[in-house]
N, C-alpha and C positions, 0 to 999 in steps of 0.2 A: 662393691663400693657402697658406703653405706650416710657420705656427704659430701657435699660436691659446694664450693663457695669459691664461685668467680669473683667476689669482689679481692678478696685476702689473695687468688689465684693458687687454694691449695684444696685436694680431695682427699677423703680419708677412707681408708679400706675398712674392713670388716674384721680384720688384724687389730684394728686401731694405728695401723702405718700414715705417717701424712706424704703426700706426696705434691710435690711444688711442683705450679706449669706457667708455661707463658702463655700456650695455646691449646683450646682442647675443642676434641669433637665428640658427640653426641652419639653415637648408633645402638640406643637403648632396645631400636626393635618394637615388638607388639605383644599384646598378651590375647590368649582365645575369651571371645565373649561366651560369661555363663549364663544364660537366661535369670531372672529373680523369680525362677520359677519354685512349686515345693516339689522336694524330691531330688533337684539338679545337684544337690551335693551326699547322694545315695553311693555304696558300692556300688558297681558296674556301671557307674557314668563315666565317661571317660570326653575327653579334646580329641583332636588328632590335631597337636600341635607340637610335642615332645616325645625323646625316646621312652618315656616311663607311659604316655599312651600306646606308642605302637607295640610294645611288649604286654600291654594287657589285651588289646587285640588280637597280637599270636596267638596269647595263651587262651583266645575262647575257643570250645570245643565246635567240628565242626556237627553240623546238624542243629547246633542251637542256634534262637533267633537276636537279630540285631535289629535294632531301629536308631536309623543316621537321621539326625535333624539338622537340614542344610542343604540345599539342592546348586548352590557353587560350585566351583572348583574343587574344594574343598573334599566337600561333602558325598561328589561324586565319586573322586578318588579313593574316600573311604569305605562306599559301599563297593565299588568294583573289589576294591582288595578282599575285605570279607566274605564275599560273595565267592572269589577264586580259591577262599580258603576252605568254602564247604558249607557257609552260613547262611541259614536263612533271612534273607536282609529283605528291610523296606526302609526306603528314604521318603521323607517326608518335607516338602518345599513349603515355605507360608507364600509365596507368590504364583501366579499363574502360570508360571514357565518356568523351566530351570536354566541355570545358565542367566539369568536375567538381564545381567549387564555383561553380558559378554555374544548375548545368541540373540536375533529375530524369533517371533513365533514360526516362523518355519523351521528353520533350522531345531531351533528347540524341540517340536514336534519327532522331528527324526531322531534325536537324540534317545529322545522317550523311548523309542521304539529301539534303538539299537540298544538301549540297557533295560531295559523289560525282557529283549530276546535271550538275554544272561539270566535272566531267571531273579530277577531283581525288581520287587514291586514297589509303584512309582506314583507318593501322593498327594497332587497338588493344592495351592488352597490350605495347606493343612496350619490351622492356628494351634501349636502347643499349649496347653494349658499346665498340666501335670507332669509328674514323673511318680508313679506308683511304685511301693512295697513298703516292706516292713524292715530286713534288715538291709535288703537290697533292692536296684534297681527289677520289676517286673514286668511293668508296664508305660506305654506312652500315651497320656489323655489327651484326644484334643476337644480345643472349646465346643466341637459341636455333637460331642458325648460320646464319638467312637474311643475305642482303644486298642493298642496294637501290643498285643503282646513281646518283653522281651527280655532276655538274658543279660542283653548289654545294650547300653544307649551311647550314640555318639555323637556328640555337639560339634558341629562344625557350622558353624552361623556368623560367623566372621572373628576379625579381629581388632583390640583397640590399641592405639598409639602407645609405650610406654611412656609416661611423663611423669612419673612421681619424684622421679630425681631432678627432675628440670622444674619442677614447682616447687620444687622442697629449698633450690636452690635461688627462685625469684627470676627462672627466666619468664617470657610471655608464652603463654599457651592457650588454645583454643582445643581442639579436639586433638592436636599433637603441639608437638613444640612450635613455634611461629619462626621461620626463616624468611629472607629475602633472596633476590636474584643470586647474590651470594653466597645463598645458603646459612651466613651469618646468623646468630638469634640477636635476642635482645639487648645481649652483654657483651662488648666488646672483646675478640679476642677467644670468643667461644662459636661454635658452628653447631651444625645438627643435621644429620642425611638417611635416609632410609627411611624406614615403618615409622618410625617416632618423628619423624617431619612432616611439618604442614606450614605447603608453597602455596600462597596465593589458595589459598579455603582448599587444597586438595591437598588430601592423607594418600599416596601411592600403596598401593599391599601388594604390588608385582615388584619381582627382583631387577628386571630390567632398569626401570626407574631411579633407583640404587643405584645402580652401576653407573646412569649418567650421573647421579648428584655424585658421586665416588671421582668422578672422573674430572668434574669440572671444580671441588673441593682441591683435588692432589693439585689441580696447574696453578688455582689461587694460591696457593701455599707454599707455590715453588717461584711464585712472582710474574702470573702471565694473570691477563685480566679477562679471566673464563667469567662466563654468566649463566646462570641454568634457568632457562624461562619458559620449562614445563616440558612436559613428554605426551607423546600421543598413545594412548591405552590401548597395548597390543597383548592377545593372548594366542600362544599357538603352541602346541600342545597335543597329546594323544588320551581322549580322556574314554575309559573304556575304554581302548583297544581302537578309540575311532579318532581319527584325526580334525583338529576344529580348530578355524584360525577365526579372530575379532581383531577389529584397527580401528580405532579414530569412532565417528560419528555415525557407527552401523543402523540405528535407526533412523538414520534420513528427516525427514520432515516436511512443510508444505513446500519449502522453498528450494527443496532436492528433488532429483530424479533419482529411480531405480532401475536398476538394469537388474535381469536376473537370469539365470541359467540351472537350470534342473533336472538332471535325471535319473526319474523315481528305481527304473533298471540296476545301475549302477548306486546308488543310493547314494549321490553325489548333488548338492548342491554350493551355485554361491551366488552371493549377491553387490552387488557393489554401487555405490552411491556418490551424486556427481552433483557437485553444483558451479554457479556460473559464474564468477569473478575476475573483476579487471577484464570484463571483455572478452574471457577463454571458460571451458571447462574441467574444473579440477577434480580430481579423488580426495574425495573427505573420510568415507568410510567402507567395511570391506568384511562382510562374510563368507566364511567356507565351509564346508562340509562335507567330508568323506575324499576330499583331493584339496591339499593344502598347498600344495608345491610351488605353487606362484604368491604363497602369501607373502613370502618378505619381499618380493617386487613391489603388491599391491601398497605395502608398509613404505616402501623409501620414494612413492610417488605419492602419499598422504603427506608425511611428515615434510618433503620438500616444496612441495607445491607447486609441483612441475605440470605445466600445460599437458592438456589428455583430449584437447578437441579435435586433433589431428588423426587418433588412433583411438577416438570413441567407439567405432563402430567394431573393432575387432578388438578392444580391450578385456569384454570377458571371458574370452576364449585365452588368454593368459599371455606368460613373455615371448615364447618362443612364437605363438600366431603372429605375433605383431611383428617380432623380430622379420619373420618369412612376407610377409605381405608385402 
């Protein structure tokens, strides 16, 4: 699509086809951030965002080295792959922890330590500055003079809302397109849901999310008065080969408690976070590590806001403790 004019209510393809609507919706998606750094646009730079990246990934030989910028989701993912493919990999985080919004420093610690044991070196702190070569990618500068040698460099440092077609076309846009409870934008009769949405100052980039705005988009549209008034930020997942769940409010704060449970043995940790409302206490947020099993319990007592002071004292021992108790 190459125009989109809600006022006329017609978009035009890349054909040159027009095509007439009453109602339209938005799931433009997101695009991978490229640093404005020099060199980010060398061969062997690559996203891990599309098929034409992970086919240049295959094709690096193993034995040669990669350097992943991104210590995410993301970012993770990319290096374990590489890594399983025979590369010599180092990821490089600019924050102190990996995982940042999604892990405690503890958690994150172990993390470190179970993808280090893969043979995958791991470097915090690290401010990008360069991308060195001549006709291709060689190396990764960072600002405080080191560099890491490599073959192939992989950005994975997040991603931005698509909006070029929603501003091209005069919707309101902040850092994505601007929705309400709704999901409506600014033009009547036009919506917007996923990557390219932003409810109330938040840009979503989990699929999850999606699927509620997807969900409560299809009832308004079918004549039921669904309202979408936010999602609580869950990841869970297998990253490296290790299992790690996040919900809700995992850093806690002055006016939380933390419960935690840990054992270095099993290399199992989780933590979970309680504060005190309307007179009960509630689960606001919830870390896991290396035993997830109970996370989508920990998830539908966050999200509900169901009393936990009855079953505080055996709650981090999981559902089935409490269930037996």
């Amino acid at each position: 699509m190459t125009a989109f004019d809600p006022e006329r209510r017609v978009a035009r393809l890349a054909s040159g086809r027009e095509i007439a609507f009453d109602h339209a919706v938005l799931a433009t998606g997101s695009q991978p951030v490229r640093p404005p750094i020099e060199g980010s646009d060398l061969p062997g730079v690559v996203t891990f965002r599309d098929l034409a990246d992970i086919e240049a990934m295959r094709g690096a030989a193993p034995g040669s080295r990669a350097v992943v910028v991104g210590g995410g989701l993301l970012g993770i993912e990319a290096a374990y792959g590489l890594a399983r493919a025979g590369l010599r990999v180092t990821l490089l985080h600019l924050k102190s922890r990996l995982m940042d919004r999604q892990l405690d420093v503890r958690a994150a610690g172990l993390l470190i330590d179970a993808i280090e044991a893969k043979g995958i070196g791991v470097v915090l702190s690290a401010q990008t500055a360069a991308i060195s070569g001549t006709t291709r990618a060689e190396a990764v500068l960072l600002k405080d003079g080191r560099a890491f040698p490599a073959d192939m460099v992989v950005l994975a440092i997040g991603i931005r809302p698509e909006t070029a077609l929603a501003r091209s076309a005069g919707l309101a846009c902040n850092r994505g397109i601007v929705v309400d409870n709704t999901l409506a934008t600014s033009s009547p009769g036009v919506w917007a849901i996923g990557e390219c949405a932003e409810h109330r100052g938040q840009v979503y980039g989990l699929v999850e999310p999606a699927y509620a705005q997807a969900r409560v988009l299809a009832d308004r549209l079918t004549g039921h008065d669904a309202r979408f008034e936010g999602a609580v930020l869950a990841t869970n997942l297998k990253v490296s080969g290790v299992q790690v769940f996040s919900a809700g409010e995992f850093l806690g704060g002055a006016d939380a408690e933390n419960i935690v449970l840990c054992d270095p043995g099993l290399r199992t940790y989780r933590k979970l976070v309680i504060r005190r409302d309307a007179g009960d206490q509630r689960l606001v947020g919830a870390v896991l590590f290396g035993d997830t099993a109970d996370g989508l319990w920990y998830l539908d007592l966050i999200r509900t806001g169901a009393p936990v002071g009855c079953i505080r004292r055996d709650l981090i021992f999981g559902r089935h403790f409490v269930d037996a108790a």
